[in-house]
N, C-alpha and C positions, 0 to 999 in steps of 0.2 A: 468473340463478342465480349468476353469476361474482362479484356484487356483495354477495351474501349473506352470507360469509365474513368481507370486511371492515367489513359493518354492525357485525356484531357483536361486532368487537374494538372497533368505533370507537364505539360503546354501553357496554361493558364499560370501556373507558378512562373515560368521561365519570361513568361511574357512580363509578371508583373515586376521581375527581377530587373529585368532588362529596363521598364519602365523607370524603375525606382533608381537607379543607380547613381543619379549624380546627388551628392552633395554640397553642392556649392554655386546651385543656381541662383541660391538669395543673397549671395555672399557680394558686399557692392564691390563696383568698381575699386580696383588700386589698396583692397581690403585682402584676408587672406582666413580661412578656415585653420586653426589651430589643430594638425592630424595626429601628430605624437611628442612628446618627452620622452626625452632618454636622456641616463647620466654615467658618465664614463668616471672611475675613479681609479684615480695612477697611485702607483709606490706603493699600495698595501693591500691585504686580502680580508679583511678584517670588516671593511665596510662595505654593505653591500646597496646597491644600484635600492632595492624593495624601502631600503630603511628612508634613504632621502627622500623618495617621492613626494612624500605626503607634506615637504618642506617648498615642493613647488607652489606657486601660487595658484597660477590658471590652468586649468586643468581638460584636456581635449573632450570630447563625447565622449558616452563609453558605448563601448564597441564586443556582438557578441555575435552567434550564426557567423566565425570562420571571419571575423574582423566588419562587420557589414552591419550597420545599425538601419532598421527597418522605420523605426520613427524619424530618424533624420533625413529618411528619404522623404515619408510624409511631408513634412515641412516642406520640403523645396516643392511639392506638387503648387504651393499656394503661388499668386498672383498677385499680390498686391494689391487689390482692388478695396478691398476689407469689404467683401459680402459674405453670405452666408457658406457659403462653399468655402473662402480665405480663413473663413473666423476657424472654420471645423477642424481642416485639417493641420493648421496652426495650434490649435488648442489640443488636437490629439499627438501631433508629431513633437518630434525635439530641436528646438532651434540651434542653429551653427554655433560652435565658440569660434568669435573673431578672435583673432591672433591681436594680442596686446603687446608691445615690445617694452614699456614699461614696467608692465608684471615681472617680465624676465630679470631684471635686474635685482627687483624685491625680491626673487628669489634666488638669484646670487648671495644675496647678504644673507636671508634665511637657511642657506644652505650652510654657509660659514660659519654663522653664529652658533646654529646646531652643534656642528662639530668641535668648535669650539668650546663649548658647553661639556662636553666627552671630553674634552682633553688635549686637542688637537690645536693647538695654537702656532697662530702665522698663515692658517688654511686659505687658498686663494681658489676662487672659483669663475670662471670663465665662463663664456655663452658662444655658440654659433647656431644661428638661426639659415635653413635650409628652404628653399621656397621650388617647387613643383606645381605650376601651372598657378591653381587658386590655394591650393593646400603648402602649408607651414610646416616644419619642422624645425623642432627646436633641442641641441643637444649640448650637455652641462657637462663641461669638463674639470672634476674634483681633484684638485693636490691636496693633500693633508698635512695638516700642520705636524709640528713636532711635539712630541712629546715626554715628558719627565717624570721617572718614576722616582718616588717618595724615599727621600736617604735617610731622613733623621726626621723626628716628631717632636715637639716641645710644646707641653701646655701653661698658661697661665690662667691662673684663675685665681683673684685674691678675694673676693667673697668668702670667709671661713663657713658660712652656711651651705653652699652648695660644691666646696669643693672634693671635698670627700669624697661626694656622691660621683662626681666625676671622677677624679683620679682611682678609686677603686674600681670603673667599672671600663676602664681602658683596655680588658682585655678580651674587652666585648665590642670594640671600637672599631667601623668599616673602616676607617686609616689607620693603614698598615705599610710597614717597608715595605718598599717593593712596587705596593700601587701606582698608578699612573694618576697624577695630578688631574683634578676636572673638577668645573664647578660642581657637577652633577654629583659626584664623591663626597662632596664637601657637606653639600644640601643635605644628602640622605643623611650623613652623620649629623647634622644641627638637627634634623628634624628628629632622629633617632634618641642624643639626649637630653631634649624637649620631652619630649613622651617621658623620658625615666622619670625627671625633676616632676614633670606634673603628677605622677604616680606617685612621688614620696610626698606629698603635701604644697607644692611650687604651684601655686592655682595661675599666679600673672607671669611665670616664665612664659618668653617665647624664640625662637629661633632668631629671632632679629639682634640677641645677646650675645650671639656667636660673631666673631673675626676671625680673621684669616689673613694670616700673612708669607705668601711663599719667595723662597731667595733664589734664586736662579744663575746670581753672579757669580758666586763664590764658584761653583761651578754648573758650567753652562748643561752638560750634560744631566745635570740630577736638579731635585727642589729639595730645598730644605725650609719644613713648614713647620709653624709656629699657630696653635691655635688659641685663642683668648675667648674669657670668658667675660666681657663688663657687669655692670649696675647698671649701666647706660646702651640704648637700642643704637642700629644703626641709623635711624633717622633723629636722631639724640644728642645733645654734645656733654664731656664728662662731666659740664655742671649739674646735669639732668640728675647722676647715678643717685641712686637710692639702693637700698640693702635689701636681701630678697628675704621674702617671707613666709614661713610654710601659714596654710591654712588648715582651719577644722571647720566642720560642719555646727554651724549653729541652730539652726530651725530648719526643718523640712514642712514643706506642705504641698498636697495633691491636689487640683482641681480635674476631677472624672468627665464632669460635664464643660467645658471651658468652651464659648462660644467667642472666634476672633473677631464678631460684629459690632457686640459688646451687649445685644439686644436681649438675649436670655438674662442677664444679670440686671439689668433696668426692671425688665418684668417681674424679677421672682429676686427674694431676700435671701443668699447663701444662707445653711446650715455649716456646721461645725463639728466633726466626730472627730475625739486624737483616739487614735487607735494603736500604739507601742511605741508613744512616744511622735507621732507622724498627726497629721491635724487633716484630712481630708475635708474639703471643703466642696460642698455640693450643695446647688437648690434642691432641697427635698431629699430624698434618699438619694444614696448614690447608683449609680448604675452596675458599681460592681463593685462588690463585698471588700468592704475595707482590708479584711483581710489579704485578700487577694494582690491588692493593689500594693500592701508593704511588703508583698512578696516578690513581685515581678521587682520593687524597688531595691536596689541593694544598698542606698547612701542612709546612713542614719545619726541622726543629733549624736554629737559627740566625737562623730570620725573623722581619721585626718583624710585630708581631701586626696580622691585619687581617681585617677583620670581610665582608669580599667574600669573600675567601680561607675563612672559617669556612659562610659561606655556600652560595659553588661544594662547599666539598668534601662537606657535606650533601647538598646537591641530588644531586651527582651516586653518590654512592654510595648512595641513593634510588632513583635510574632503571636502577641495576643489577638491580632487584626480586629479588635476592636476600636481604634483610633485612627482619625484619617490624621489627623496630628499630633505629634508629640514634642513637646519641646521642654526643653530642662535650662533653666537661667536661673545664675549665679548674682549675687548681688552683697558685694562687700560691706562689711560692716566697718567704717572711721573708726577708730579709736588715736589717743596722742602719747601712743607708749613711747618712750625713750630706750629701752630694754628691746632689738629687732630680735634677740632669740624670741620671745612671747608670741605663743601661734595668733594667727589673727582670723576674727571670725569672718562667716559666708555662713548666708540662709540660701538655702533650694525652693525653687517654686517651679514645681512639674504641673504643665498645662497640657491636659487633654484634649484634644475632638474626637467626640464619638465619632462615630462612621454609621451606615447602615447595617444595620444588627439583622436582619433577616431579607433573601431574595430566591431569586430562584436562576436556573441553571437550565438550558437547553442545547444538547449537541443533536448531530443528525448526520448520518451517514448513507451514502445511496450508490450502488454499482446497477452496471449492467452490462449484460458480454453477445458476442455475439447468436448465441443461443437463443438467444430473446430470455434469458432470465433475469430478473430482477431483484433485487435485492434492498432492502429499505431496514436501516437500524437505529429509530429514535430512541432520547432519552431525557429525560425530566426531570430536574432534583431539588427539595427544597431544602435550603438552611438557615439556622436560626444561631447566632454565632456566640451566643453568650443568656443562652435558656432557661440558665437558673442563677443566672447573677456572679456566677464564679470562672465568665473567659469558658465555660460549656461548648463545643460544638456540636452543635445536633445534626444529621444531613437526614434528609429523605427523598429515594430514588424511585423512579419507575423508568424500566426498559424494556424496548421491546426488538424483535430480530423476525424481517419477516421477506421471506423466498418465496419468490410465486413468476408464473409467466402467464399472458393474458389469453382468454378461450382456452386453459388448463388447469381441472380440479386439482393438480398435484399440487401443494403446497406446503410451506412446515412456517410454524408459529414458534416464535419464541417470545416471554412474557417472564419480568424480574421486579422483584420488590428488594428492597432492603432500606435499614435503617440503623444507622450506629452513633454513637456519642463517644466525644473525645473529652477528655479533661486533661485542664495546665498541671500534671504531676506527675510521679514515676512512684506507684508504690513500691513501697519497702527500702525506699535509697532516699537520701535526703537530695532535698533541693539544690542546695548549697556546690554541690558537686558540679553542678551543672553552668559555669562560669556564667555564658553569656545565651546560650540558649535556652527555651520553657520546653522541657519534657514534656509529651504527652503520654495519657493512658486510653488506647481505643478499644474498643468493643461493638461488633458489628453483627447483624443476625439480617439474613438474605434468605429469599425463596425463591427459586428459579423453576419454570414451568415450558417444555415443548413438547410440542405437538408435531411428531413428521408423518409422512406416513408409513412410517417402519414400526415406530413405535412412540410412547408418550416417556417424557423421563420427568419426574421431579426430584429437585436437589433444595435441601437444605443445610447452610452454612452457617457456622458460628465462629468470630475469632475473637482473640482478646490476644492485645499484645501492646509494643509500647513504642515510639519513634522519638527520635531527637535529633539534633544538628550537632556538628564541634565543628567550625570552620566551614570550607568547603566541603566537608563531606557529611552525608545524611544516613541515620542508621533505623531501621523499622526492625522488630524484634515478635513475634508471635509465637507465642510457649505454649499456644494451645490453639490449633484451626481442626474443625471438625467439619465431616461434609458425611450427607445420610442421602444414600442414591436409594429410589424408587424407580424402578422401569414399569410400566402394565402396557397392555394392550399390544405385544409385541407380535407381529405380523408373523404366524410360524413358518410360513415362507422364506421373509426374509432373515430368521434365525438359521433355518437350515444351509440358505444358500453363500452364509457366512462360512465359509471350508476353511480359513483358517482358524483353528482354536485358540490363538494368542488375541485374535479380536472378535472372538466370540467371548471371552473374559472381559473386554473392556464393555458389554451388553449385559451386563448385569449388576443386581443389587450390589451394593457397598457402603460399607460402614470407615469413612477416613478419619481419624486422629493421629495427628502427630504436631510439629515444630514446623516454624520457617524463619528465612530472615533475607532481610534484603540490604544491599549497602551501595550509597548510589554516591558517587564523585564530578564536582562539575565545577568548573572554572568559572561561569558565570550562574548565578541561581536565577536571573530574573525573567520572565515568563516568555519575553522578546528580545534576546541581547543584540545589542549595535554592534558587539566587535566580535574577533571570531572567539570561538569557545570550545571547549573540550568537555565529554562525560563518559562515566563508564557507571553501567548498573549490573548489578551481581544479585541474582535471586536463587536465595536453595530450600526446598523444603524436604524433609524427612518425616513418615509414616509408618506406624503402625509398630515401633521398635519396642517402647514401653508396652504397647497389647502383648506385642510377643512372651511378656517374661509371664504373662500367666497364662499362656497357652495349653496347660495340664489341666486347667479346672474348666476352660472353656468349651461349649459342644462344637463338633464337626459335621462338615454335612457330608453329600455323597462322596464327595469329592479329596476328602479330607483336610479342607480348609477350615481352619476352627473361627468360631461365629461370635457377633457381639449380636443381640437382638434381631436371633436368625438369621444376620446377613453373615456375610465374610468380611473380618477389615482387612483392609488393602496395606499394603509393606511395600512401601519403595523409596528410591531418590530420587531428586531433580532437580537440576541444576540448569536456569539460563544466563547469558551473558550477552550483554551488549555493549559495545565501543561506539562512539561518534564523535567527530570531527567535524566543525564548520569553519569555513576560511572567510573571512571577511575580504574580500577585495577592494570593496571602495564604499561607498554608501548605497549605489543599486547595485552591485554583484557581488555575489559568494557563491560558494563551492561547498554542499554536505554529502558527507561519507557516512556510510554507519557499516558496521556486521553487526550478525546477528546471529549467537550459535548457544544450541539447548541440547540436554541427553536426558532422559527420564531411565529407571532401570530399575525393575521389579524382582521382586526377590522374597523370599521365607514364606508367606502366608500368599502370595498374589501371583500369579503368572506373567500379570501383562499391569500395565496401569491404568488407572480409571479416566474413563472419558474425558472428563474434563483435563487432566494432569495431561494427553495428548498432544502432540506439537500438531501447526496445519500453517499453512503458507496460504498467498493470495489474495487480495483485499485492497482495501484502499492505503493503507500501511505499510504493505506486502511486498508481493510481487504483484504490481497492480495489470498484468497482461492477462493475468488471471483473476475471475471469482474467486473469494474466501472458501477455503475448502475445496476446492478443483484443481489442485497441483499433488502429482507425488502418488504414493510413498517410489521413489525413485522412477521408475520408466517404467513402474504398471500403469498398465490402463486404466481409467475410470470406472469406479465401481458399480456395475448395473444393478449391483444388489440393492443401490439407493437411488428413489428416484431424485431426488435434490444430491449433488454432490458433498461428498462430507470424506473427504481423506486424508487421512491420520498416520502420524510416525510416533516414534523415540526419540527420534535425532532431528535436529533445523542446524540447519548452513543459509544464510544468506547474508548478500549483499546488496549494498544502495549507495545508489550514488546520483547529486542531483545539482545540477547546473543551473542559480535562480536569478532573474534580469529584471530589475524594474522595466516596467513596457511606457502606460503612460496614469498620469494620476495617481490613484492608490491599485493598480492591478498591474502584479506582475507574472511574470512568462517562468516556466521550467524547463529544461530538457533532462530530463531521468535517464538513468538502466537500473535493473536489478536483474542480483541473475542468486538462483540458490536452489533447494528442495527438501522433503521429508525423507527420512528414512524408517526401516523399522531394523532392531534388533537381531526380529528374530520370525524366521518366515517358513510357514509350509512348503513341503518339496513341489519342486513345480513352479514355484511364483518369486522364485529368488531375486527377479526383475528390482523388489521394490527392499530388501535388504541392504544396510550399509557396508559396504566394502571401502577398506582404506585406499586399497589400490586402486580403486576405479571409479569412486563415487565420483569424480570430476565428469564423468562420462555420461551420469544423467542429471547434471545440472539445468534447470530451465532456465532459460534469460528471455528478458524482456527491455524495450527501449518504449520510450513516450515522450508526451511533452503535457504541459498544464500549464492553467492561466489560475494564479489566485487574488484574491479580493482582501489587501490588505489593510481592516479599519483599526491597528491598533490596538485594540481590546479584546479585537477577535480576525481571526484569516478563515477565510472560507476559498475551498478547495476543489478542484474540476481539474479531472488528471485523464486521459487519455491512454492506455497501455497497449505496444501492438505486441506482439510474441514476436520474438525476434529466432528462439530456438526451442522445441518440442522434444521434449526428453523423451515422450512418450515415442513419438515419430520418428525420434534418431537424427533430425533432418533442420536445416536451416528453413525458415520460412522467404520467399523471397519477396520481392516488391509486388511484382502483379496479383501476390496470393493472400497482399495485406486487405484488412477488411472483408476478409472471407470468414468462412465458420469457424469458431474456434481460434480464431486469430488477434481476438482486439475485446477490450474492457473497459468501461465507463466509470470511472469510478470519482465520488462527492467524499469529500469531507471535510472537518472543523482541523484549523491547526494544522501546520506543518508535517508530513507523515514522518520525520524525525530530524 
């Protein structure tokens, strides 16, 4: 009887497969469905098939579930008729790519020019077009040009102002003997020193002053290149040349409030504040402390112009997030000097858009498993981004975390506050250090309150610490995190039938102070990146080392753990680490990978580590086949000593891995696994089950497989993941098909955002 249920989805699926399967019912007459590209590239190993594609023009469906695209079946259901039925499933499915034989050709030449660009000259590129019934095939057969690496270098550059600056920095120059000739080579060196010249005072250099001339005859096998430097651009002829000129900065001025309508400046008469020499210009006061504002600035009256300097002071008056605009325009000052050594002047005029200075914040997260439990963890948070006029950020949060199943008293609450303010500085280190990023200083104070029915715990947290950026990568520093546990009301039941004593330690008071730091590396920083991206995050914190050196003057309690205001503080390490990898594929597919590995380890003053410092798996982030807190500590069982699941290690392993499809509009499809679990250290005899062992921890790895649909609006993705348990660590055992959607087998899980 159990099997009945899934025959007939698994009937109903086959049928609708079977329904679905032609693509190319709409496809007209003596027309042809474009199936694949392919590009075959002879004589070298160097270029690969991945790199050209993106140089084809037209481009086939994209194709997932084992090469079978389910929207392009949609489409063909239609009929032509354009009724309500026609309009639907055309507007949901994916229509055919006709085969273009046109496009092929543009991307012949596309292909060539590419490589040509590389280096590759003489490259000829061929087409055969392959035709199967209604479906196309079209395959690119690449010869590669030849190529010539770099025998001799010769500069000219008669400008006496800028040649110096060039010929001393030649040994900084991407041409080099040896190289292989290509525009591409060429580029990067013009535009490379472009950037130098404009950094020593060259405000109107630009790349377009560079030539290039390579010899090829003399002999055919090598280039011999000659690079020049004019007066004159390449859209220019040598009557044009004029002598280059360094610049200084003459006037700076800010506008805070800059409106690009023009309507705020109609209404309201600018004031005028110079503040070190800088003239901020605002109706009324400004929105943020002059101060402030010549600080994020690095350009000032009297410098020579420099294009680092134009840069840092962008970036950073960017990371204030107080402007939705920021723009910096230069505007030369004529003069009729006959003298070209005589620097020549430029005024700066930095125009702001505020932006909205205050809003609020909502995520929401929701599971549910087969148990019938439920799980629900909203959150609320207000900010005010500039609170006291000096780039302030202020946040205020409320969370809440709430377990419960319906017609059952058992439930646990969880309820959070906090509030913290960041400022644009780094005390005790100057500014100036800080090229192109704004230091902050945080400081944060939280209240955390639950309610299970084991027992009530409240935590209060205090950090202060400081973050900043250099490049891609991001550094958070906390020299002081404090955390003050209160436990009451604890169930003496469920204290007793705690038998091991390493997590009867993590059930009581604690006093945490020590250090953290976090260092996070990412290829792309932006919040949605289009192409694929790499990151890795590194969080360690250390406790209780500094309490330790007064340990002699400190009391002890039964136990002999010495005490900061009666409790005992906590002494340990903990280290997590995470890697991820996203693959871009095309514009609707990518590939994301992550691991995810932590160790906590308690020592001197502590037995075990505190509650929170615990690892746990499962969740909507997790391993989503399971509820948050229902997986682990390796192939123990489920702790009946709780009625809400809550199971806790030392150690996390896991992994993810997730296969994502546009489907149709803005909602796309997942197919996931993760497979990982907790460990503990260190275990009562008897229960070694849930202990890590190097040799065999692979052995109570849980895994799970799914699939989800998300709602992708751009400024936010909203999340619907399905998890079935594919392997039960606890059970030892493979779950099989007919036993999917059974108890314990499968988890509902909602959330905001990508799970990674």
């Amino acid at each position: 009887m159990k099997q009945g249920p899934v025959r007939y989805i698994c009937v109903l699926l086959i049928s609708l497969l079977a329904y679905s399967c032609s693509t190319v019912k709409v496809v007209p007459e003596g027309e042809f469905r474009l199936k694949k590209n392919s590009i075959e590239v002879l004589n070298t190993g160097r270029i690969k098939e991945s790199d050209l594609l993106s140089y084809v023009r037209q481009k086939p469906n994209s194709e997932f579930l084992l090469g079978w695209n389910p929207f392009l079946s949609i489409y063909n259901w239609s009929n032509g008729t354009g009724n309500g039925w026609d309009r639907f499933v055309t507007k949901l499915g994916q229509a055919p790519v006709i085969f273009d034989s046109t496009l092929v050709k543009k991307s012949n030449e596309n292909i060539a020019n590419h490589l040509q660009s590389l280096g590759y000259y003489g490259t000829t590129v061929t087409d055969t077009v392959t035709t199967r019934g209604k479906l196309a095939y079209v395959n690119y057969t690449v010869t590669p040009g030849k190529r010539y690496p770099i025998s001799d270098i010769r500069y000219s550059v008669n400008d006496p102002a800028i040649k110096d600056y060039i010929i001393n920095d030649t040994a900084s120059s991407l041409i080099k003997r040896g190289r292989f000739l290509s525009e591409k080579l060429l580029e990067e060196e013009s535009v490379r020193v472009t950037a130098l010249l404009r950094d020593k005072g060259f405000y109107n250099f630009s790349k377009n002053f560079f030539f290039f001339e390579a010899d090829t005859l003399k002999d055919p096998s090598k280039a011999s290149l000659v690079v020049k430097v004019e007066n004159y651009t390449r859209n220019e002829k040598p009557e044009d040349a004029r002598a280059h000129r360094r610049y200084k900065i003459r006037n700076v001025s800010i506008h805070p409030s800059y409106d690009p309508t023009g309507i705020q400046e109609q209404l309201n008469a600018n004031d005028t504040v110079v503040y070190k020499g800088i003239s901020i210009i605002s109706p009324g006061q400004s929105i943020v402390k002059p101060s402030v504002l010549t600080t994020m600035n690095r350009i000032r009256p009297g410098d020579i112009y420099s294009e680092s300097k134009v840069t840092s002071s962008y970036d950073r008056l960017v990371s204030l997030r107080l402007f939705s605009g920021v723009n910096l325009q230069f505007d030369e000052i004529e003069d009729n000097l006959a003298d070209t050594t005589e620097l020549k002047d430029v005024d700066l005029t930095v125009r702001l858009t505020p932006s909205k200075t205050q809003g609020y914040k909502i995520n929401i997260e929701a599971s549910s498993n087969s148990n019938g439990l439920l799980g629900v963890s909203p959150a609320i948070s207000y900010y005010h981004k500039n609170i006291f006029r000096g780039g302030e950020w202020l946040n205020l949060g409320f969370m809440g975390n709430f377990q419960f199943k319906f017609n059952d008293p058992v439930k646990s609450t969880e309820l959070g506050v906090s509030a913290g303010i960041s400022t644009p500085n780094f005390l005790l280190l100057p500014d100036r250090i800080f090229k192109y990023s704004v230091p902050r200083t945080d400081i944060n104070l939280s209240y955390n309150y639950q309610n299970r029915p084991e027992f009530t715990r409240n935590l209060i947290s205090l950090n202060y610490g400081y973050n900043w950026s250099s490049g891609k990568f991001f550094y958070r520093v906390n020299p002081m995190q404090l955390n003050i546990v209160k436990l009451n009301n604890i169930s003496p039941d469920f204290f007793e039938n705690l038998t091991d004593p390493f997590l009867k330690n993590s059930y009581k008071n604690h006093f945490d102070m020590g250090a953290g730091a976090t260092i996070y590396y990412t290829t792309d920083p932006s919040p949605y990146p289009k192409n694929s991206f790499f990151y890795v995050r590194w969080t360690n914190d250390l406790s209780g080392n500094l309490l330790s050196m007064f340990n002699s003057v400190l009391p002890a309690d039964t136990t002999g753990a010495r005490m900061v205001w009666n409790t005992p503080y906590s002494q340990y390490f903990r280290s997590d680490l995470t890697i991820s990898k996203t693959w871009r594929v095309d514009a609707n597919n990518s590939f994301a990978a992550r691991f995810n590995g932590g160790i906590g380890i308690s020592y001197g003053n502590s037995k075990s580590l505190p509650f929170e410092k615990l690892f746990y798996a499962g969740g909507a982030n997790s391993l989503r086949g399971w509820q948050a807190r229902s997986v682990g500590p390796g192939s123990a069982p489920l702790d009946t000593t709780f009625s809400i699941p809550n199971q806790t290690g030392d150690i996390k392993l896991e992994f993810n891995a997730e296969y994502r499809f546009l489907m149709f509009w803005k909602v796309e499809g997942a197919l996931f696994a993760d497979a990982g679990n907790i460990w503990t250290l260190k275990a009562e005899e008897g229960r070694e089950e849930g202990r890590f062992d190097l040799g065999s921890f692979y052995k109570s790895l849980a895994f799970n497989w799914g699939f989800g649909a998300r709602l992708n609006l751009d400024f936010v993705i909203l999340r619907l993941d399905l998890g079935m348990v594919a392997y039960d660590p606890v059970q030892k055992a493979w779950i099989k098909p007919f036993n999917w959607f059974q108890k314990n087998t499968y988890s509902l899980q909602f959330g905001v955002g990508y799970p990674f």
